[in-house]
C-alpha positions in Angstrom: 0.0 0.0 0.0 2.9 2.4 0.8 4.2 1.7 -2.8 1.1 2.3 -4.6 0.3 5.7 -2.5 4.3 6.5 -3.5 3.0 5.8 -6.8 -0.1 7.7 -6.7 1.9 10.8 -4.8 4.4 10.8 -7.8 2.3 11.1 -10.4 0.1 13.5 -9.0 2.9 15.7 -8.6 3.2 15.1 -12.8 -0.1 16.1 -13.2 0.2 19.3 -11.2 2.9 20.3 -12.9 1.0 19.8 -16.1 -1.8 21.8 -14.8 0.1 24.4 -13.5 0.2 24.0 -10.3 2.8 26.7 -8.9 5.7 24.3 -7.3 9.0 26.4 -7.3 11.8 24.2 -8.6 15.4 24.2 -7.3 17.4 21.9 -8.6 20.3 19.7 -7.3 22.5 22.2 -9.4 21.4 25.4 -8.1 21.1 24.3 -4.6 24.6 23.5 -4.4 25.5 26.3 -6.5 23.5 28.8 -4.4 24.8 27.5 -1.0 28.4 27.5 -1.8 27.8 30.8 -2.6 26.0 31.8 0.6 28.9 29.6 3.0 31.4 31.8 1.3 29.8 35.1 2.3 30.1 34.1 5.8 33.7 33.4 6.0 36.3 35.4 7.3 38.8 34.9 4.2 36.5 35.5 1.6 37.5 38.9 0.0 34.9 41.3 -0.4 35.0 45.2 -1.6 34.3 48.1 0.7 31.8 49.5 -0.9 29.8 46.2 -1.2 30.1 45.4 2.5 29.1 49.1 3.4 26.5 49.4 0.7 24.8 46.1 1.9 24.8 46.9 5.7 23.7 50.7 5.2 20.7 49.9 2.8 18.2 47.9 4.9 17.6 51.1 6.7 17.0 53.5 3.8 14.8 50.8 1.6 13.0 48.7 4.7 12.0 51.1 7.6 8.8 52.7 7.0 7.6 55.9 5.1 7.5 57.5 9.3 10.9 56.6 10.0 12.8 57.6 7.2 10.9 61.0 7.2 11.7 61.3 10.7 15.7 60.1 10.2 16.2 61.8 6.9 14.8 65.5 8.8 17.5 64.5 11.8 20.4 64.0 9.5 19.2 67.1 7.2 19.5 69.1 10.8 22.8 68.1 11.3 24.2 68.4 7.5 22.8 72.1 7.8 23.7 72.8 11.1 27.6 71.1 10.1 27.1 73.3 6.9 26.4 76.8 9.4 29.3 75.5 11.8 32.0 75.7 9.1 30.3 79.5 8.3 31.2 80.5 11.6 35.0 78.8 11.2 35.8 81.5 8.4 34.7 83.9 10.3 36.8 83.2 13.3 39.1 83.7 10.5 38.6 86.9 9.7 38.7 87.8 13.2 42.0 86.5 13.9 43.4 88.1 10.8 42.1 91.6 12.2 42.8 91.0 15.4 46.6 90.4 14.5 46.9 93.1 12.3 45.5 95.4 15.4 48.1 93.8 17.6 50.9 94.8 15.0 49.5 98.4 14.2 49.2 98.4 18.0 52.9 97.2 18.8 54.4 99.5 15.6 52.7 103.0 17.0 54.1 102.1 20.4 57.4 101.2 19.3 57.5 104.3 17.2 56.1 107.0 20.4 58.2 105.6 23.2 61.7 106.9 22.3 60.3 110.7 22.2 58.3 109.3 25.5 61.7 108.2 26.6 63.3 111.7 25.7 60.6 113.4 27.6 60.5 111.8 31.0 64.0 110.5 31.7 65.2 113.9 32.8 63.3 113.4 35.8 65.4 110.4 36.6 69.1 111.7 36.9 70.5 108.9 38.5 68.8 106.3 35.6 69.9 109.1 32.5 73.7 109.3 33.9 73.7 105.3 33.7 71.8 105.1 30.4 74.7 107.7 28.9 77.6 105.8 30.5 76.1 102.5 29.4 75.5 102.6 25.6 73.7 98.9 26.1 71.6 100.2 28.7 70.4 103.0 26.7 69.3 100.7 24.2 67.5 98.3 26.5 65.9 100.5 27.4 64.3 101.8 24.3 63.5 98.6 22.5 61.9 97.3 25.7 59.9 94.9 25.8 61.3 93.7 22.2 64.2 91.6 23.1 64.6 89.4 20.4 65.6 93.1 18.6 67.9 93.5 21.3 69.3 90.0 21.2 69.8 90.3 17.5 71.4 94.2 17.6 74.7 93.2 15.7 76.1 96.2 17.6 75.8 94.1 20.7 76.7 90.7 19.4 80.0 90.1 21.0 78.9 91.1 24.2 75.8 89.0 24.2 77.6 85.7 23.2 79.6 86.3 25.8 77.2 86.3 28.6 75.3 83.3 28.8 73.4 84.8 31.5 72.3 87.6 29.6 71.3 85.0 26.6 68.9 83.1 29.2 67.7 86.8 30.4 66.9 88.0 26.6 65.6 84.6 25.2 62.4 84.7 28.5 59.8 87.0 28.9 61.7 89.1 31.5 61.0 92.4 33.0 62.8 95.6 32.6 64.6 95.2 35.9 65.5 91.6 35.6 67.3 93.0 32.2 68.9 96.1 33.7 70.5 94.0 36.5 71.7 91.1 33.8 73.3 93.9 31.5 76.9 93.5 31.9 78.5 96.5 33.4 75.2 98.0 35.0 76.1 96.2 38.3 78.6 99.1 39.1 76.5 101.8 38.4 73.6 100.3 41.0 76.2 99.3 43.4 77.0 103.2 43.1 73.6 104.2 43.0 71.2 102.6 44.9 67.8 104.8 44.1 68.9 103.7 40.4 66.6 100.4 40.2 63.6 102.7 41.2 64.3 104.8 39.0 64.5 102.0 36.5 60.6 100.6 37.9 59.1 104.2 38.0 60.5 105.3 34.7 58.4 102.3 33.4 55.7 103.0 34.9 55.6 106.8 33.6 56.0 105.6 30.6 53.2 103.1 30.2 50.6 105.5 31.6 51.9 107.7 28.7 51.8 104.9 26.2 48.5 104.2 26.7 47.1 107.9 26.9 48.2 108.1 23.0 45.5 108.2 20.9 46.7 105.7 18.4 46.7 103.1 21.4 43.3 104.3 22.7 42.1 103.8 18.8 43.8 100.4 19.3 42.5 99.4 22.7 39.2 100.4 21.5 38.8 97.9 18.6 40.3 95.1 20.4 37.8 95.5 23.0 35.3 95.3 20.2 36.9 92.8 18.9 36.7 90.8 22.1 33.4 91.5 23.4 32.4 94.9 23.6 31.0 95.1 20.6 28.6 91.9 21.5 27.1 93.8 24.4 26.7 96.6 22.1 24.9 95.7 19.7 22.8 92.9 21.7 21.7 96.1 23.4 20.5 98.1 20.9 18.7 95.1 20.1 17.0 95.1 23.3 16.5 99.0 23.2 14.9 98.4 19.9 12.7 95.8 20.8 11.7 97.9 23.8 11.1 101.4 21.8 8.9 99.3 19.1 6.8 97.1 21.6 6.0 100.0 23.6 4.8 101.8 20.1 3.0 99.5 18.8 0.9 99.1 22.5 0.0 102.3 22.4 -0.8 103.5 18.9 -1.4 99.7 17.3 0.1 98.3 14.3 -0.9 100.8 12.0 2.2 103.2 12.2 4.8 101.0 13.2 6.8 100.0 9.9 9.7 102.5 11.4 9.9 100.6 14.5 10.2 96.9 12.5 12.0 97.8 10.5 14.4 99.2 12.9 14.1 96.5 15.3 14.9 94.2 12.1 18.2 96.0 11.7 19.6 96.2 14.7 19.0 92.0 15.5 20.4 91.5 11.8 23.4 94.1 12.7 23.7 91.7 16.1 23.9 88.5 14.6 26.4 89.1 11.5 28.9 91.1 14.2 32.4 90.3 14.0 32.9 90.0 17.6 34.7 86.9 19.4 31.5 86.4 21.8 29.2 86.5 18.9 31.0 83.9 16.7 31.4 81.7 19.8 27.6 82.1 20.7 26.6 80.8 17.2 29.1 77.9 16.7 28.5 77.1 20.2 24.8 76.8 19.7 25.1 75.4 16.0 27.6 73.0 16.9 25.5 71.6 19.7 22.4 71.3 17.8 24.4 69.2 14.9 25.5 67.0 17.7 22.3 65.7 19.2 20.7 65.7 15.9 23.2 63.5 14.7 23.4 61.4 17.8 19.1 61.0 17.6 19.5 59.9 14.3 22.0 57.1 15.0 20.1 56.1 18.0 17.3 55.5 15.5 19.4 53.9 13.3 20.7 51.7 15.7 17.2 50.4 17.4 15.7 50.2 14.4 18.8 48.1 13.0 18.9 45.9 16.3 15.4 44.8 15.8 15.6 44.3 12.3 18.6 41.7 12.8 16.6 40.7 15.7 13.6 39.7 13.5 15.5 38.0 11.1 17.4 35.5 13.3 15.4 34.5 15.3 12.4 33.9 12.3 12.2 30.4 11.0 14.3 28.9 13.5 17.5 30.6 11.4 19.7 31.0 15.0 19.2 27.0 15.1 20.1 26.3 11.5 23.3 29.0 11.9 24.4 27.2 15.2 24.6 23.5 13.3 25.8 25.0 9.6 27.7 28.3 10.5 30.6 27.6 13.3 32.9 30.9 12.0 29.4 32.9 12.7 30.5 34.0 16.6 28.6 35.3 19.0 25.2 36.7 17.4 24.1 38.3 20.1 27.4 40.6 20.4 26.7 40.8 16.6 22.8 41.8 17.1 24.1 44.0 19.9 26.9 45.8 19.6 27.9 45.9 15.8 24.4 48.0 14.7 25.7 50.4 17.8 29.2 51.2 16.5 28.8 51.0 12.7 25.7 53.4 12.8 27.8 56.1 15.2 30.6 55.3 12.7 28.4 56.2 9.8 26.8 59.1 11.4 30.3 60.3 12.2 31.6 60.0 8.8 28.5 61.7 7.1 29.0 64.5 9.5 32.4 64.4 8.8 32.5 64.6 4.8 30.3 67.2 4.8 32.5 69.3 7.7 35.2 68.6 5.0 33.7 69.3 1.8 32.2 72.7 2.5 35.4 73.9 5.0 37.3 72.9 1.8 34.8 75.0 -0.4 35.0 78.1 2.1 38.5 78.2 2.9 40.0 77.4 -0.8 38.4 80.3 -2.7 40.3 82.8 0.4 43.5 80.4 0.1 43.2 81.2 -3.7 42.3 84.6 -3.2 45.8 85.5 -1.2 47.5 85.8 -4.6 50.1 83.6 -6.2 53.4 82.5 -4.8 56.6 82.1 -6.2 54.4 83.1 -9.7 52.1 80.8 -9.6 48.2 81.6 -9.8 46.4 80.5 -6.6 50.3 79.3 -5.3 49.2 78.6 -1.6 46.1 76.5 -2.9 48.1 74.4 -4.8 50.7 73.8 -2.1 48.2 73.1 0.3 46.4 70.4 -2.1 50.0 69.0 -2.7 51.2 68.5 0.8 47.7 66.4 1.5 48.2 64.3 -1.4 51.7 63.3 -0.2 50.5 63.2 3.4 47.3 60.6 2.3 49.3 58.6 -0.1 52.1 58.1 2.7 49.1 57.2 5.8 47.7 55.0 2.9 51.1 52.9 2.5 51.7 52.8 5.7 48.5 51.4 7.0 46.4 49.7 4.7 46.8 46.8 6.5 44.9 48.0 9.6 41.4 47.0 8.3 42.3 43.2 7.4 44.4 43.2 11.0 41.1 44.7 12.8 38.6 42.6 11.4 40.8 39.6 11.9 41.8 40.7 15.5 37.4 41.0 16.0 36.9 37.3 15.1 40.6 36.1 17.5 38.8 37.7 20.7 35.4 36.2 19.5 37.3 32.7 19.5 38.9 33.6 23.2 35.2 35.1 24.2 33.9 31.8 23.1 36.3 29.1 25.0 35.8 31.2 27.9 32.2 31.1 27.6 32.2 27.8 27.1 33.8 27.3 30.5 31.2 28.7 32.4 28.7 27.0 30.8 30.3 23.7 31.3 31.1 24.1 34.6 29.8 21.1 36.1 31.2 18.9 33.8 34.4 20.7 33.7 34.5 20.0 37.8 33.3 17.0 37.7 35.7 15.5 35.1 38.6 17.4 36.4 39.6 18.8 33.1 40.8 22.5 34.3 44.4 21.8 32.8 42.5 20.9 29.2 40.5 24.1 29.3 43.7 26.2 30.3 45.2 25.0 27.2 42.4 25.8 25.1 42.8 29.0 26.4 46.1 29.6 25.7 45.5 28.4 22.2 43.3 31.5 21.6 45.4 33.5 23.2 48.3 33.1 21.3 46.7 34.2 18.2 45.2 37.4 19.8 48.7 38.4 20.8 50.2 38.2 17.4 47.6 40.0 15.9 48.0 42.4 18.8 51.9 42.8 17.5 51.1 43.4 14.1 48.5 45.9 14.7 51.1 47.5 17.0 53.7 47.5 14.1 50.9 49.2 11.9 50.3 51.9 14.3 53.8 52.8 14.6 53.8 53.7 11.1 51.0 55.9 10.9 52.4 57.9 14.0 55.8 57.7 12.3 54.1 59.5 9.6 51.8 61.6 11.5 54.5 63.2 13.6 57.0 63.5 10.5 54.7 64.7 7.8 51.5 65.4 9.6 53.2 68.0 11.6 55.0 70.2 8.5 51.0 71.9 8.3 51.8 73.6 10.8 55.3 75.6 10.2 54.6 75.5 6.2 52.7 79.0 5.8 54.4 81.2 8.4 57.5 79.9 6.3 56.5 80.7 2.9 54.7 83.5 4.4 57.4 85.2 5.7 58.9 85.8 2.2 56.2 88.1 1.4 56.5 90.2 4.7 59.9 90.4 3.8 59.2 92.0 0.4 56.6 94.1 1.8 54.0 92.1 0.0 51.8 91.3 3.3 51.0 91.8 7.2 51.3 89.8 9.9 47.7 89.5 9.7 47.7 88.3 6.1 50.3 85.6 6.8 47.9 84.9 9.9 44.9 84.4 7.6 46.9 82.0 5.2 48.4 79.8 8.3 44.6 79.5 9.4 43.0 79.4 5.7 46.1 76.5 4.7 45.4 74.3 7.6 41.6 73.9 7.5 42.4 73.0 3.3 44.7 70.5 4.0 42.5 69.0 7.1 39.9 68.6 4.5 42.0 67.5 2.3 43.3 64.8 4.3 39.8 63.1 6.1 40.9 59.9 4.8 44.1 61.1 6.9 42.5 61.8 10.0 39.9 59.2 9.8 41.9 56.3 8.6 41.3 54.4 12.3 37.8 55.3 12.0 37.4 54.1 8.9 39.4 51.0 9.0 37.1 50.0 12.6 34.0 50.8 10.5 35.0 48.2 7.5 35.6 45.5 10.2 32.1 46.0 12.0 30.6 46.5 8.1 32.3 43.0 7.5 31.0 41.2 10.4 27.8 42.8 10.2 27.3 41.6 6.6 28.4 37.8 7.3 26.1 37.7 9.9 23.5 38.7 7.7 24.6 36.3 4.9 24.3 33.6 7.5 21.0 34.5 8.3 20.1 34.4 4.5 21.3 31.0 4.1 19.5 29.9 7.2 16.4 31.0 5.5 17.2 29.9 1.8 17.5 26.0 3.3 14.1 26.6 5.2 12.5 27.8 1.9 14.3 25.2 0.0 12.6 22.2 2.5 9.1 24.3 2.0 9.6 24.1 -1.6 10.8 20.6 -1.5 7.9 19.6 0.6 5.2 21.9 -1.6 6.0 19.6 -4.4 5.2 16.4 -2.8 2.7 17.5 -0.8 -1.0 15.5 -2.1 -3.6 18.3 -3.2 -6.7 19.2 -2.2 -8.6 18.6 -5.2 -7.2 15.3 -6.6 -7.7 14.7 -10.2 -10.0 11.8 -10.3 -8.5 8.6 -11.9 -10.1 5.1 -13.5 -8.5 2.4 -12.3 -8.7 -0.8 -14.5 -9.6 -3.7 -13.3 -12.4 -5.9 -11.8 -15.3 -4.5 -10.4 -15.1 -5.8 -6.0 
């Protein structure tokens, strides 16, 4: 009977294929082909691209979540682009404000410089004991007018011999020492004091007299005046006009209504606009302060979206037709699924957050800040000279972080699945742990240990060895950003070309270009973490797609053998019973 209802099975799976009954087919062929394919997507070893690993780990999100969620993360992440976008806005104008505010420190230091040897001329009459020394003592004369410049003393070729001489002197000239501490270092002052002793008070109120006149000029009260609005002043200023404004119109429009009060709008209107685009230091702190935060918990919202959203979709997906029971018996190089599930969503979605944030940061500082790198003129003749230096040095810098750790991601992602195996034995052994003390088999478990040890330490030494490198080049190359403009910049100064403040603006102008240049550069850990969590992201996920490929391919296997509801009726010939 059980061969005849095989019989009858068999050929009623012929008819329903004739009649189209819908039976998906794999075959032998495909099955194989199509797990083979599926096993090698889980293995470590198996070389796979960046941008497939990345692509295939980011996209769930954007094509799976619902219509609400992606509205909701895509106005986040837009929030934090902009706000990244307004940040940078506020980093060229810190810009500008250090260029002026170094150019008012140099116009300050120059007028001062200029007025204090007629100051000096003035007032030292009323110090006999300090003009006798100062005529006696040609070096003490001179201190005391280039005071407080003392490199320009230490370099006075006049002076030379004496001041190679005297290594005290040297140590004096070389700190930021007072006038006193130089008077008593000068060499042959010391008889002159021991001679007269009301000549160091002289020395401190001569100083003194002389900086209350310094700073009664009115080129230095000019100066003071827009470094204090420069700092602050003007912030307080202008925030209270605003408030005066605000005030004067609210109080119009209470008592005579809206009718007449375009005047007062519009002035109110001017005076907040005047506030908010003032070039003071508290203003442009305000703003980046408050733009910067509002990037930062947008973009952290957003990943926290991501990530729970990412959690339960794994989540889902494992533990759905019995797939964590079909990876446990097929996938052993699939570790840990719950650090997987937990932990991996977490840091590849901060990652990814990070890095968006990040290459937009880059590509607009790098739009700001090349047009004003261009704009400083050419150098050494060539059109736009400091841009092209700039975009040069971080080529060289990324192609020499590239060879010297592009081994970091392979090392990372192998050095994740090493401390998986250690997690694992170690795991293992307090699970086991009534067997394990029952059967006395501590010294066997020890040396499992140390098997997985081993490897973790070698890969421990190699990521070490890759690290040096990078800092090798980081602290060579990385560091020449810095001294490069005020370098190259100084040749122009010396032709008369360009202020302090200009060569200020370049140094500040060249290294935000060449940080933008280089975010491969000063991401390369970042990114080389992220492609390891990408990698063991996407296995697991492979895993979990074969897991549910064998369950559809027993479904479909079953579906075709299954007996209808509807059987076609057959004659059988024979006798009648």
């Amino acid at each position: 009977m059980s061969g005849r209802l095989r019989r009858l099975r068999d050929l009623f799976k012929l008819e329903s294929a004739n009649t189209g009954w819908d039976c998906p087919v794999i075959t032998p062929e495909i099955s194989a082909q199509k797990r083979k394919e599926l096993l090698e997507a889980t293995m470590l070893e198996t070389p796979r691209s960046a941008t497939r690993t990345i692509m295939g780990v980011l996209s769930p999100y954007w094509l799976k979540a619902g219509k609400i969620e992606r509205g909701i993360a895509t106005g986040l992440l837009a929030t934090s682009l902009f706000m990244t976008w307004y940040s940078v806005q506020m980093t060229v104008e810190f810009g500008e404000w250090s260029g002026g505010l170094t150019n008012t420190v140099q116009h300050l230091a120059q007028s001062v410089k200029t007025a204090r040897p007629e100051l000096i001329a003035k007032s030292v009459d009323q110090y006999p004991a300090l003009k006798s020394a100062m005529d006696q003592h040609p070096i003490l004369n001179e201190a005391i007018h280039v005071y407080p410049d003392l490199t320009a003393f230490l370099n006075n070729k006049k002076f030379a011999d004496v001041i190679q001489k005297d290594a005290a002197l040297q140590d004096v000239l070389n700190k930021n020492s007072s006038l006193e501490e130089l008077v008593t270092a000068l060499p042959g002052v010391e008889k002159a004091i021991a001679a007269s002793p009301e000549l160091m008070g002289q020395v401190s109120a001569m100083k003194a007299h002389l900086t209350q006149d310094l700073m009664k000029l009115p080129e230095t009260q000019e100066h003071l005046g827009t470094l204090k609005s420069l700092s602050g002043s003007g912030f307080f200023d202008a925030w209270g006009k605003v408030a005066k404004t605000t005030y004067n119109g609210t109080t119009h429009v209470l008592k005579n209504g809206w009718s007449d009060s375009d005047a007062q709008l519009q002035e109110m209107k001017g005076s907040l606009r005047d506030a908010w685009y003032n070039k003071d230091l508290a203003t442009i702190a305000l703003k980046f302060t408050a733009m910067a935060i509002i990037s930062y918990k947008a973009a952290q919202y957003f990943a926290l979206r991501w990530r729970l959203w990412s959690t339960g979709y794994y989540t889902n997906r494992w533990t759905t037709s019995s797939a964590y029971m079909r990876m446990r018996n097929l996938f052993n190089n699939i570790d840990n699924p719950a650090q997987r599930i937990e932990q991996d969503p977490a840091k590849f979605t901060a990652g990814a957050v990070s890095l968006m944030t990040g290459v937009t940061s880059a590509g607009i500082t790098l739009g700001a800040f090349s047009s004003q790198l261009w704009a400083m003129g050419p150098l050494f003749g060539v059109a736009g000279g400091f841009f092209w230096l700039g975009a040069a040095y971080a080529a060289a810098l990324t192609a020499l972080t590239m060879k010297a750790g592009y081994k970091l991601p392979s090392i990372q992602r192998a050095q994740q699945r090493r401390d998986a195996d250690l997690r694992a034995v170690l795991d293992k052994i307090h699970t086991n742990a009534d067997v394990i003390a029952q059967n006395k088999t501590e010294s066997v478990e020890r040396e499992l240990v140390n098997r997985r040890l081993t490897p973790v330490m070698k890969n421990s030494v190699r990521e070490i060895g890759t690290q040096v490198k990078l800092i090798l080049v980081d602290a060579t190359a990385g560091n020449l950003s810095i001294p490069i403009p005020w370098i190259v910049g100084a040749f122009g100064v010396a032709a008369g070309t360009a202020s302090m403040g200009t060569v200020s603006m370049i140094n500040y102008a060249f290294n935000r270009v060449t940080s933008a240049m280089s975010f491969v550069v000063n991401r390369f850990e970042q990114l080389s973490q992220m492609k390891a969590t990408a990698d063991r992201i996407y296995m697991f996920d492979r895993a979990v797609e074969a897991a549910h490929y064998i369950d559809a391919e027993k479904k479909a296997a079953a579906k075709r053998v299954i007996i209808p509801k509807e059987m076609p009726t057959m004659k059988i010939s024979g006798p009648e019973a």
